[in-house]
C-alpha positions in Angstrom: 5.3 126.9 183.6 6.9 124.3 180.8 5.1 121.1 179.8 6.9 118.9 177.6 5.0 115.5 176.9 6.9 112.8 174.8 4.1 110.7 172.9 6.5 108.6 171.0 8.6 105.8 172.8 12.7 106.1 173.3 13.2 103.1 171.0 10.9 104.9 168.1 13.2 107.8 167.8 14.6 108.5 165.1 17.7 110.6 164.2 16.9 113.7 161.9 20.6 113.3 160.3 20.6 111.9 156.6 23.6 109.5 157.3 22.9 107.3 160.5 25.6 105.9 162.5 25.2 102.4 161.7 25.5 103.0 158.0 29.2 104.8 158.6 30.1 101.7 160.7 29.5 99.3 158.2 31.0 101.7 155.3 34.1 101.9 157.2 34.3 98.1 157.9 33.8 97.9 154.6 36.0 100.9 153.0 39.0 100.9 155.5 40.1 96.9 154.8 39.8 98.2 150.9 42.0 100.8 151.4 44.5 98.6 153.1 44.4 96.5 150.2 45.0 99.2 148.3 48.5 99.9 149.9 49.8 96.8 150.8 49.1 96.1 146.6 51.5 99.3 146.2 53.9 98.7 148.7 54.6 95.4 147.0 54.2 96.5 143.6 57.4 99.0 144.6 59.2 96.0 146.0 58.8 94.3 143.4 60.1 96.9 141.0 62.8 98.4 143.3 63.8 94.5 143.1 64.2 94.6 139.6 65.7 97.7 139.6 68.8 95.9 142.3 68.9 93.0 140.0 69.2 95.4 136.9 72.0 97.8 138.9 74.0 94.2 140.0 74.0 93.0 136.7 75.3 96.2 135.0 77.9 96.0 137.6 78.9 92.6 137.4 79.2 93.2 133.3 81.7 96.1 134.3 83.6 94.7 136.5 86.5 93.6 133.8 86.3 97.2 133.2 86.7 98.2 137.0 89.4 95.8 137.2 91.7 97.1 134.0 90.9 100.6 135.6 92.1 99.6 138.9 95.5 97.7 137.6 96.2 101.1 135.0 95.7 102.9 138.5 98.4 100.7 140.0 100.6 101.3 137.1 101.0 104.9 136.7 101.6 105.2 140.7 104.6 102.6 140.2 105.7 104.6 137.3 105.4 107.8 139.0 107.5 106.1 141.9 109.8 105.3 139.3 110.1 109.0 137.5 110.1 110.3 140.8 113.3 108.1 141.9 114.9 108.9 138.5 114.9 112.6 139.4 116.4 112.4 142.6 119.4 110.3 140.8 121.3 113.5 140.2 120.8 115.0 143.8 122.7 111.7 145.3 125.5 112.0 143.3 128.8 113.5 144.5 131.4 115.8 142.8 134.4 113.7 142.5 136.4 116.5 141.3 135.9 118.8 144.8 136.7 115.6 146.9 140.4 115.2 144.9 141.0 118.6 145.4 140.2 118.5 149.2 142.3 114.8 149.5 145.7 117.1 148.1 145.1 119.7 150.4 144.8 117.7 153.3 147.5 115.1 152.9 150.6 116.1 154.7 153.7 116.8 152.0 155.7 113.6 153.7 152.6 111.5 152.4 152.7 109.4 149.8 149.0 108.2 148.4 150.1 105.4 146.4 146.0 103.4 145.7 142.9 105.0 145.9 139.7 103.1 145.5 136.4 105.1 145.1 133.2 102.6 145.2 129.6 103.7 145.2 126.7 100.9 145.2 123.0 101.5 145.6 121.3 99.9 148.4 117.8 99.0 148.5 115.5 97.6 151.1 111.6 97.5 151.6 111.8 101.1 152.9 114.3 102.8 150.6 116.6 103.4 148.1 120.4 104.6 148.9 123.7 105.3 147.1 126.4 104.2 149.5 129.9 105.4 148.6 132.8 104.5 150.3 136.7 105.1 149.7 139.9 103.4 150.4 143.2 105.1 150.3 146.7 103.2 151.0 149.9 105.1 150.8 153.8 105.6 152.7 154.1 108.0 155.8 157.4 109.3 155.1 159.9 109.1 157.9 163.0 111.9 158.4 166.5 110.0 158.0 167.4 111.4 161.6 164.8 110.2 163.1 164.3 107.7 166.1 161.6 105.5 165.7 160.2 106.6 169.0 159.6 110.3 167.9 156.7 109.2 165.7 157.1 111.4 163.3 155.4 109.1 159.9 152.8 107.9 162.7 151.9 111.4 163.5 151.5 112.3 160.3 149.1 109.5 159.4 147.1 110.3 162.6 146.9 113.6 161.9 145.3 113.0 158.3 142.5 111.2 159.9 141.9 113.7 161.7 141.5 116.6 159.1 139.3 113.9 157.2 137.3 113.9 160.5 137.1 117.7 160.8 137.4 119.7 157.7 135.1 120.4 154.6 133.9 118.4 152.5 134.4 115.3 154.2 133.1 116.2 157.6 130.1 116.4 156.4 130.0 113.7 153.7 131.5 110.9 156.4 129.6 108.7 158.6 133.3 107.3 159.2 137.0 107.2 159.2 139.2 104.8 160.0 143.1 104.5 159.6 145.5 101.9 160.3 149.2 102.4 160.3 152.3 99.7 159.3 155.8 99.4 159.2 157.3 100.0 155.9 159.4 96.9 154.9 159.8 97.8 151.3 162.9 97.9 149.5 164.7 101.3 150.6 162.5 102.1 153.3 163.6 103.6 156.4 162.7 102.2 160.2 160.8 105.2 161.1 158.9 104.9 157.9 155.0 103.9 157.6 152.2 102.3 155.2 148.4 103.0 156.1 145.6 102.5 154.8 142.8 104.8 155.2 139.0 103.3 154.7 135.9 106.3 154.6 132.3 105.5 154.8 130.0 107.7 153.6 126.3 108.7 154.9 123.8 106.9 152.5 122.6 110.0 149.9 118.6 108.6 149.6 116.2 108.8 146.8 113.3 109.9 147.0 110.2 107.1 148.1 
């Protein structure tokens, strides 16, 4: 059988730890509001400085912004020049051979066909979008009529008709024309025959662009 007897009162216990309870309370109440202290001092000691630090940063900037600008413009520049070389290169590529075309208008102008003006234009076209050479020609000449023939048979008109049509259909003006169009007249020069015709052929050619 146990016997335990208490001969000291619950209020006049005492703990046997070195560090009571009470005396951690009050160092925390005392130690944890420090502490915050401590950091909040930081935290705004780093704002501050970081703020300085902005200010510094914005300043420098602001003293380089002539620089930035200069930069920028020279940026500017060389792509408008480059624009510019670039154009300049592709001035050969729109040109045509003059000397091919004359060959081709001989060979396909019947031999009772007379060119008596030729008119070769080319102008550049620009626009917000692009840069073209136009071309176009303009050829007037006499349809020869035969002495024996009737008015009716159509022989000069034929002729002229059938010159459009090789200037529609064969190399290197099929390819080079957008259009062709050709008008026929009676011949009421001095010496001309009744069945004998003036035209007047007019050629559009497709824009040759430059590069952008």
């Amino acid at each position: 059988m146990n016997l335990r007897v208490d001969l000291i009162l619950e209020s006049e216990q005492r703990s046997a730890s070195v560090v009571s309870l009470k005396l951690l309370k009050r160092l925390a109440m005392i130690v944890v509001p420090a502490l915050l202290i401590l950091i909040a001092m930081f935290v705004m000691l780093g704002t501050m400085r970081m703020g300085a630090q902005v200010s510094n940063l914005e300043a420098q900037w602001k003293a380089l912004e002539p620089q930035r600008d200069a930069a920028q413009a020279g940026i500017r520049e060389i792509g408008r020049n480059a624009a510019i070389v670039k154009a300049l290169d592709s001035w050969p590529a729109t040109k045509l051979t003059l000397h091919d075309q004359l060959a081709a208008i001989m060979r396909l102008t019947p031999e009772t066909m007379q060119i008596t003006q030729m008119t070769y234009n080319q102008t550049i076209a620009v626009s917000a979008r692009s840069r073209a050479r136009t071309t176009t020609l303009r050829m007037q000449g006499k349809s020869k009529g035969l002495e024996e023939d009737e008015v009716e048979d159509r022989f000069a008109e034929k002729n002229i008709e059938l010159m459009a049509s090789l200037f529609r259909t064969e190399e290197p003006f099929a390819t080079l024309l957008s259009s062709v169009n050709m008008r026929g007249f009676s011949d009421s020069s001095d010496g001309a025959l009744p069945a004998d015709r003036i035209f007047t052929l007019e050629c559009e050619y497709h824009p040759r662009n430059f590069l952008p």
